[in-house]
Structure formats: structure tokens, C-alpha cells
C-alpha positions, 0 to 999 in steps of 0.5 A: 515565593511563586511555585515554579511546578506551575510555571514550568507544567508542559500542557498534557498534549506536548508529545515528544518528537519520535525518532525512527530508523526509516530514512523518511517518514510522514504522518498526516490527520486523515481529517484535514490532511494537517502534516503531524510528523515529517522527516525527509518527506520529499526525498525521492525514495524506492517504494517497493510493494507500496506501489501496489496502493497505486495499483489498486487505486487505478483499478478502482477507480475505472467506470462502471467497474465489475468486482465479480468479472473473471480474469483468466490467469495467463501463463505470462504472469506466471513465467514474470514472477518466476523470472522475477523472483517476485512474491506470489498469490499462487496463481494456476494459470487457467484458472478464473478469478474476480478482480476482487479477488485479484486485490486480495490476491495482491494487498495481503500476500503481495502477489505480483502475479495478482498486480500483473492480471490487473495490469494487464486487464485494466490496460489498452493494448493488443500484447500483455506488455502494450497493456501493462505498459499502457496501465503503468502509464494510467498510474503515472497519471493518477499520481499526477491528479493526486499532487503527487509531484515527486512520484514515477512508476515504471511498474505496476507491482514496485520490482523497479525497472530503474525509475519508480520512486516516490516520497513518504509525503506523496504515498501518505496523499496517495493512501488517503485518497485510496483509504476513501473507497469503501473496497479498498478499505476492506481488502487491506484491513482483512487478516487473511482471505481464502479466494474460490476460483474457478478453474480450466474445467469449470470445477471451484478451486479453493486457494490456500488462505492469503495473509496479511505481510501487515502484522501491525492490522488491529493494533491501536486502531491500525486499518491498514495499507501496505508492506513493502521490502526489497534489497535496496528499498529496504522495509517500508509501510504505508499506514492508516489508523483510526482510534477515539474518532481520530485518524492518522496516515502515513509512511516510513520508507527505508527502514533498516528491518522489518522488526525497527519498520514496526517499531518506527509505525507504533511511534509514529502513530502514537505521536500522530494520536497525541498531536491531534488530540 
């Protein structure tokens, strides 16, 4: 008689599909870009702060760019996330502060007072709005050059304006192509980061320690990217990680809390781990 144990024995990498509560998620090898996981990929959804990736990747991406050149921090920025409502790095108008400084200020405490400064001085244009509006644009444009065909933006922090979407397939090429530039890398793997600005008097400000929204950073190799949340988009996570010299991206978008958008991550990144292995 044949031992059926040998017949019926799954091999050691068959891994089963998880299930998560977010409406869509992605997971890809970061390697090759081979799709890992896949549920409503494609579907056209609000993207909250994750827009903030696109953000940073536009700034990074200018020539001859200066980390260390000062922005002054405009009252516009202030009075916006006041009207807003909108998560805040705390920024003192006045006060001179790097543009790494702004991507800190921006990918760990979510400041959209951090994106607007960026915005506004990456943009062309004679107003504060000419050029965010003119940066906005820029983001657009890089999306296009990404493949990312099912994404608009209409801001430059993620608060839409009725037309700033994207999927979880177009943010996961969107944070592998971002994850290739060694700053961006450091800033969104950083726990916290306490920025020294310089302020109306030329004297140095300390600010009050920026944290990571990303509580997940150190666990099973996660690296990173970007948090996300808001009344309809719900919770949402771009994710990178690397263990054992494997290395999986991804997002969830629409989770129903932040406890399930955690939860539907771990899944998601111990099922992209045991696909490639």
C-alpha cells in the first residue's frame, strides 16, 4: 500500500493566501517587481497621506538639489493647516528650516505644513498657490513617468480637493521607485528626528521630537513608508521590507482602523516573505 502522507505532503513554500480588511492591497518583490499579493489592485481609491511619498520623491528628484538650503516658514502654511485641520510638524513661521529637515517634518509626524514649504519652493510661479499648484502638476507628471496610469493628485499632502486618487498597485511602483534614493530610505526608516531651525533672530530653535505615525519600523525587517488616514480614505500603509536579503513593497488602502491596517501589513509581509522564498 502507497503511504498517501507522501502523495498528499504541500511543499514547504505553499503559503496560504491571507485575508485583510483593507478594500485593496499589493505586495510585489522589490527585486524584480513580481506581483506577490493582489486584491483590487487597480481600484481607484483616496490615498490620504500617502500622497506625501509622491511629494518627497518629486523634491528628491530635482537637479543639483541642496539638502541644506533653508526654507523660511510663510504664515500661508500656517493659516492652510489651521483651515485644514490638517496634521502638523509644528512649524514657527519665520523660522529657517533645511529641506531635509522639511522631509522629516513631513514622512514622520505627517506635517502638511512640511509638504506645503516643499511645494511651494519646488514650484514656479509668483504666488504661494501658482506654485503649489505648478508642483502638484510635477507630481502628476512623475506618476505619469512611473506607469502609474490610475493616479491623480490634486494636492500635495493627500486633504483631496475631489480628484486625488490613486491604487494600491500604482503607490507600491510609486514606493519602489522612491525606496531607490538612498534620503528617502533614511528619512521614512527614522523612529523620530529632533530638527534644529533657525529662527527670525538667527538664534537655533530646537523643535519638539518628530515621531514616526509608522509603528510597524523595525518589525520583520520593515523599513518603512508611509501612514495614512482620514474620514473616507479610512487607514492606509505603504510598506517596504527587507529580511534574510528578500525584499517585499506594498500597500493596503482602506482599512477599516488603524489596529486591522496593522494587522492586514503583518499578513501581507509575511505572505510576500514566504512567496519568494
Amino acid at each position: 500500500m502507497v503511504a498517501t502522507g507522501v502523495l498528499t505532503a504541500a511543499p514547504a513554500q505553499a503559503a496560504t493566501t491571507p485575508s485583510i480588511t483593507a478594500k485593496g492591497g499589493f505586495v510585489m518583490n522589490s527585486a524584480n517587481g513580481k506581483t506577490l499579493y493582489s486584491k483590487s489592485a487597480d481600484t481607484k481609491r483616496l490615498t490620504a497621506s500617502t500622497t506625501k511619498i509622491m511629494t518627497a520623491k518629486v523634491v528628491l528628484s530635482q537637479k543639483n538639489l541642496n539638502l541644506d538650503s533653508k526654507v523660511t516658514i510663510k504664515k500661508a502654511y500656517s493659516d492652510y493647516i489651521v483651515s485644514k485641520g490638517a496634521s502638523s510638524a509644528r512649524l514657527i513661521v519665520g523660522d529657517k528650516v533645511t529641506v531635509r529637515q522639511l522631509l522629516y517634518g513631513m514622512m514622520l509626524p505627517s506635517g502638511c505644513d512640511a509638504a506645503m514649504a516643499l511645494a511651494d519652493k519646488f514650484g514656479s510661479g509668483s504666488t504661494v498657490s501658482a506654485r503649489t499648484k505648478n508642483f502638484i502638476s510635477k507630481m502628476n507628471s512623475t506618476a505619469k513617468s512611473l506607469g502609474m496610469t490610475k493616479t491623480h493628485f490634486d494636492s500635495f499632502d493627500g486633504i483631496s480637493n475631489g480628484s486625488n486618487y490613486s491604487t494600491p498597485r500604482d503607490l507600491t511602483k510609486l514606493a519602489r521607485s522612491a525606496m531607490k534614493s538612498s534620503t528617502f530610505k533614511t528619512v521614512v526608516k527614522a523612529k523620530s528626528y529632533k530638527a534644529k531651525t533657525i529662527t527670525k533672530t538667527g538664534s537655533t530653535r530646537t523643535m519638539a521630537t518628530w515621531s514616526n505615525t509608522n509603528t510597524l519600523l523595525g518589525w520583520n525587517g520593515t523599513l518603512g513608508v508611509k501612514t495614512g488616514s482620514g474620514s473616507s480614505a479610512k487607514y492606509c500603509l505603504v510598506f517596504a521590507a527587507t529580511k534574510n536579503g528578500e525584499s517585499v513593497v506594498g500597500a493596503v488602502l482602506t482599512s477599516s482602523s488603524a489596529a486591522n491596517r496593522t494587522s492586514d501589513v503583518k499578513k501581507l509581509v509575511n505572505y510576500g516573505y514566504s512567496k519568494i522564498s
